[in-house]
C-alpha positions as CSV (number, residue, x, y, z in Angstrom):
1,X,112.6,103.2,94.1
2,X,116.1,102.7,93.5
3,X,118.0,99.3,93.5
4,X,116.3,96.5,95.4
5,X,118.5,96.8,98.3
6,X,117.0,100.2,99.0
7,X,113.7,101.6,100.3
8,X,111.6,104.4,100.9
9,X,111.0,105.2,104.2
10,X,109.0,108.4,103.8
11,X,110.2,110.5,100.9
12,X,114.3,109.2,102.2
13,X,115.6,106.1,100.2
14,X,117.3,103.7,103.2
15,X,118.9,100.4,102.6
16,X,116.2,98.1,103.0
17,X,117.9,96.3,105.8
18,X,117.1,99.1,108.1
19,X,114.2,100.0,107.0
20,X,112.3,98.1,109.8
21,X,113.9,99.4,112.5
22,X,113.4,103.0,111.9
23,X,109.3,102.3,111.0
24,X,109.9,100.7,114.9
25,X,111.3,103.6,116.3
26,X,108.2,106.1,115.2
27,X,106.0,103.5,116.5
28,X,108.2,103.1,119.5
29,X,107.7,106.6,120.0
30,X,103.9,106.9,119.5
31,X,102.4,103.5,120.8
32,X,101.0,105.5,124.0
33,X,99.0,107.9,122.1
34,X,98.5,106.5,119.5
35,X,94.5,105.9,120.4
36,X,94.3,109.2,120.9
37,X,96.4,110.8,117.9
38,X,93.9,108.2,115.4
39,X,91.1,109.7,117.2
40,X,92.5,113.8,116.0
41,X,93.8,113.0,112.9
42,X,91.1,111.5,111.3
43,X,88.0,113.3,113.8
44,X,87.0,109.7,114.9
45,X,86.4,108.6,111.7
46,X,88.8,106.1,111.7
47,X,85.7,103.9,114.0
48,X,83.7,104.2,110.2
49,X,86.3,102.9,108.4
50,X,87.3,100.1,110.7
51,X,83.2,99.0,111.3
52,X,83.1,99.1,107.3
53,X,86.1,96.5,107.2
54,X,84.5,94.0,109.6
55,X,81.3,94.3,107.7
56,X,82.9,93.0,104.5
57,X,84.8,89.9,106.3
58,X,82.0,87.9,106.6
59,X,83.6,86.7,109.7
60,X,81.6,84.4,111.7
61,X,81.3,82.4,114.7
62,X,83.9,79.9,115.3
63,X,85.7,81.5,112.8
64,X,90.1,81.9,113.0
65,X,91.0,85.7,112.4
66,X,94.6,86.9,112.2
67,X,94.6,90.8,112.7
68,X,98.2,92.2,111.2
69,X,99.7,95.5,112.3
70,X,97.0,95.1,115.3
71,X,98.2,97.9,117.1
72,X,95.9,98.5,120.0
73,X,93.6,95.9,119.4
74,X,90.7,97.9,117.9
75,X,89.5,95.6,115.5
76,X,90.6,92.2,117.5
77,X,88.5,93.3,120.1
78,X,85.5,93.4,118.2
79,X,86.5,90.1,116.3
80,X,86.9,88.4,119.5
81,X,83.2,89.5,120.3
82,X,82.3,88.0,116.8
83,X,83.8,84.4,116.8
84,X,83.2,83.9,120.0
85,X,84.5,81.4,122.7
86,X,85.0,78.3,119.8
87,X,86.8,81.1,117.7
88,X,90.7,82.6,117.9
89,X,92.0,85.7,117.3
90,X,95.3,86.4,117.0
91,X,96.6,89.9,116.9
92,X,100.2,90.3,115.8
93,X,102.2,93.3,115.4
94,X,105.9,93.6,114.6
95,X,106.6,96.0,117.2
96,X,106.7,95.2,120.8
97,X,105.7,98.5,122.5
98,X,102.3,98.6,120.0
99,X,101.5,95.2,121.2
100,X,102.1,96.0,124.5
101,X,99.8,98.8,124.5
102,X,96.9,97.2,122.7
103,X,97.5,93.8,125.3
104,X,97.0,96.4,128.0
105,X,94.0,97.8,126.8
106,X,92.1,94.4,126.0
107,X,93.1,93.4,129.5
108,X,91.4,96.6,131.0
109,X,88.5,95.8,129.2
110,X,88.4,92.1,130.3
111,X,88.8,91.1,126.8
112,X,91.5,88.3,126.7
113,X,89.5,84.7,126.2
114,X,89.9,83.9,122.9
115,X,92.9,86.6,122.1
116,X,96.1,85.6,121.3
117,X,99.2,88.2,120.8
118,X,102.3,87.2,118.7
119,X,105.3,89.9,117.9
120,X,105.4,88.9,113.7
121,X,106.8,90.1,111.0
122,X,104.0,90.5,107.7
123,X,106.5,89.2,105.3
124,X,107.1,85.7,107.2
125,X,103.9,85.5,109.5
126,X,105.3,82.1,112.0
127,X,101.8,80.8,111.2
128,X,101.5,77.2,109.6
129,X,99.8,77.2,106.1
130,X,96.0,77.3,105.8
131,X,95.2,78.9,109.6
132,X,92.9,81.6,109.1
133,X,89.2,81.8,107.7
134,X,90.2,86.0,107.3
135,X,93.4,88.0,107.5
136,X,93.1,91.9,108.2
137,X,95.8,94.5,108.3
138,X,94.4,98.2,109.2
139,X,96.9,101.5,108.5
140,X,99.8,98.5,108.2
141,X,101.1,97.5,104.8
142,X,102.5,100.5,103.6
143,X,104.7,100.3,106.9
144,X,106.0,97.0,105.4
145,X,109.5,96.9,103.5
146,X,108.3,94.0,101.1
147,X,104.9,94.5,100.4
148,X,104.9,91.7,98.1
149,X,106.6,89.4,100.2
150,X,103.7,90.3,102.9
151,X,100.9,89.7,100.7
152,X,102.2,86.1,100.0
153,X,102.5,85.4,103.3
154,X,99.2,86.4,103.9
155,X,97.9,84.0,101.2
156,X,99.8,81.0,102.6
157,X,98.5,81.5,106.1
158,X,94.3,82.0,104.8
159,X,92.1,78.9,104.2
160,X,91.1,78.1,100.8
161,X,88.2,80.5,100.2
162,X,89.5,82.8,103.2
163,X,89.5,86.6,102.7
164,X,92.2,89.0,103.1
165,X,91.4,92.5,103.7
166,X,93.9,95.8,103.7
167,X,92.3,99.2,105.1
168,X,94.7,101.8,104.0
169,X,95.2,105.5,103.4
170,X,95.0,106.0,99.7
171,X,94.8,108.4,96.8
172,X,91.7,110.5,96.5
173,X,90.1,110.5,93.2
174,X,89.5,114.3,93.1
175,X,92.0,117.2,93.3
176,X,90.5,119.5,95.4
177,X,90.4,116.8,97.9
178,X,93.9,115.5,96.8
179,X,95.2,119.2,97.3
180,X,93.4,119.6,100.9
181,X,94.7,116.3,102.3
182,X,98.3,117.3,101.2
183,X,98.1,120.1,102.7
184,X,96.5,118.6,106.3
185,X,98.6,115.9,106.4
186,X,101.8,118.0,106.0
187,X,100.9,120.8,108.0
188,X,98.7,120.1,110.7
189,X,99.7,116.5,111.1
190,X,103.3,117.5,112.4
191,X,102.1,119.9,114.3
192,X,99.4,117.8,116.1
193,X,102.2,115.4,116.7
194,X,104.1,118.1,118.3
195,X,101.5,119.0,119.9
196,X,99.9,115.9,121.5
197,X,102.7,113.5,121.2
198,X,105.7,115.4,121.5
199,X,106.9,113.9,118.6
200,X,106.4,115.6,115.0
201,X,108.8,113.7,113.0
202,X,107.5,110.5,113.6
203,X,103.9,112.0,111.9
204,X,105.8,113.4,109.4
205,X,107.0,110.1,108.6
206,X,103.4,108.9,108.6
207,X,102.0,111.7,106.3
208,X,105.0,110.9,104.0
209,X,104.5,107.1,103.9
210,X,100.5,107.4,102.9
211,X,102.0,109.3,99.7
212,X,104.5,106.6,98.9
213,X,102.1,103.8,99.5
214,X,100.5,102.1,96.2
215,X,96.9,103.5,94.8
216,X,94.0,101.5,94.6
217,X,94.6,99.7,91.3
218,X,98.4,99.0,92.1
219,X,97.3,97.2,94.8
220,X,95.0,95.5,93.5
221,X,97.2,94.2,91.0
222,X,100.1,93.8,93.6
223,X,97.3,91.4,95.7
224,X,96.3,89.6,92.1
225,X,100.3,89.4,91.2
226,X,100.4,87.8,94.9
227,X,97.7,84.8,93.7
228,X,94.4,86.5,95.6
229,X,91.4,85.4,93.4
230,X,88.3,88.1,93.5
231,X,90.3,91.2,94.4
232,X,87.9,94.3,94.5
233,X,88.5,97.4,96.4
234,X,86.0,100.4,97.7
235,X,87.4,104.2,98.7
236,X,85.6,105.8,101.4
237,X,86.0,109.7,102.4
238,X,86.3,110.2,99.3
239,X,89.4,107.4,98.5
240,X,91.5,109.5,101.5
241,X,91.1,105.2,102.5
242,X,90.5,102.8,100.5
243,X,89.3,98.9,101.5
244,X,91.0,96.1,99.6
245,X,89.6,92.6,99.7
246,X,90.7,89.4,97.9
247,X,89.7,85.7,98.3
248,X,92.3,82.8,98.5
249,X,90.7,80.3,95.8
């Protein structure tokens, strides 16, 4: 990266200031298929992954959840289900047209009782300290200008023993794998977007932010640098994702 007044966005450094609003504009663009588009990229694997990460919060009954980058309320819905009507979920995304979608959705389903949707930016969540008994963000951070700055917040906003987790693209661990995904994600990614959404630049984007985005152990670190206690991680399909999880003490 170059100075701290600029960022990557993709493979392009951008002043950091504007950063945000060109990630909104690609979400802007995809928000209405984006269900869809998850569902072709990864062949409906992405369900796995995201059963995998509510698995591992331990969350319970009762139990506060905060769901960052909540898109179209995937795992919220299924939170909700979990902490039931003396529990909260709150599912915040930074980008209005996402959160629209997913508020849509959970109101076609019926699913709105214990839901609560807030527009929030990761790096200064508008949440009072100690809130949350878990914090999740799926497909999220590496959309985040400050990734640091993010994971604080996070840790400010948790319970003491509460548990963070991050579900994120990744780096897999072997090179035929590596070489395949490259050459998926940069060639049929754009064209699916072309395709389905109208819109290959903004999956561009996407395939060219999951290669600038921090591998397992640099996150780790980055979420141990950040004050999370009992950080571990665990790669599935092959670390194309990998789950991050780390306890506020």
């Amino acid at each position: 990266m170059g100075d701290k007044d600029t960022t990557h966005f993709g493979y392009k450094e951008v002043e950091a200031d504007a950063k945000a609003g060109m990630v909104a504009e690609v979400f802007h663009s995809v928000a209405s298929r984006y269900d869809l588009m998850n569902d072709l990229m990864s062949a409906g694997i992405h369900r796995v992954w995201k059963r995998f990460t509510i698995e591992l919060s331990g969350v319970r009954s009762g139990n506060a959840v905060l769901d960052i980058a909540g898109g179209t309320g995937d795992l919220a819905a299924r939170f909700a289900d979990i902490v039931g009507p003396s529990g909260r979920v709150v599912l915040a995304d930074i980008n209005d047209s996402m959160l629209k979608v997913g508020r849509d959705k959970l109101l076609d389903h019926g699913r709105l009782g214990n839901l609560e949707f807030v527009q929030a930016d990761a790096q200064s969540l508008p949440f009072p300290d100690d809130s949350f008994d878990c914090v999740t963000i799926a497909f999220g951070l590496r959309n985040v200008t400050d990734k640091d700055a993010a994971l604080r917040s996070m840790l400010r906003v948790l319970k003491p023993g509460g548990r963070l987790l991050v579900l994120e693209f990744s780096k897999p661990a072997n090179p035929l794998l590596s070489k395949a995904y490259d050459a998926y994600s940069f060639r049929v990614l754009p064209l699916m977007g072309r395709l389905v959404a109208n819109d290959a630049d903004s999956y561009q984007y996407l395939a060219e932010s999951i290669r600038m985005h921090p591998d397992q152990e640099t996150l780790k670190d980055m979420m141990e640098d950040a004050g999370f206690s009992r950080c571990e991680y665990h790669n599935m399909t092959g670390g194309v994702v990998a789950l991050h999880k780390g306890v506020k003490a």
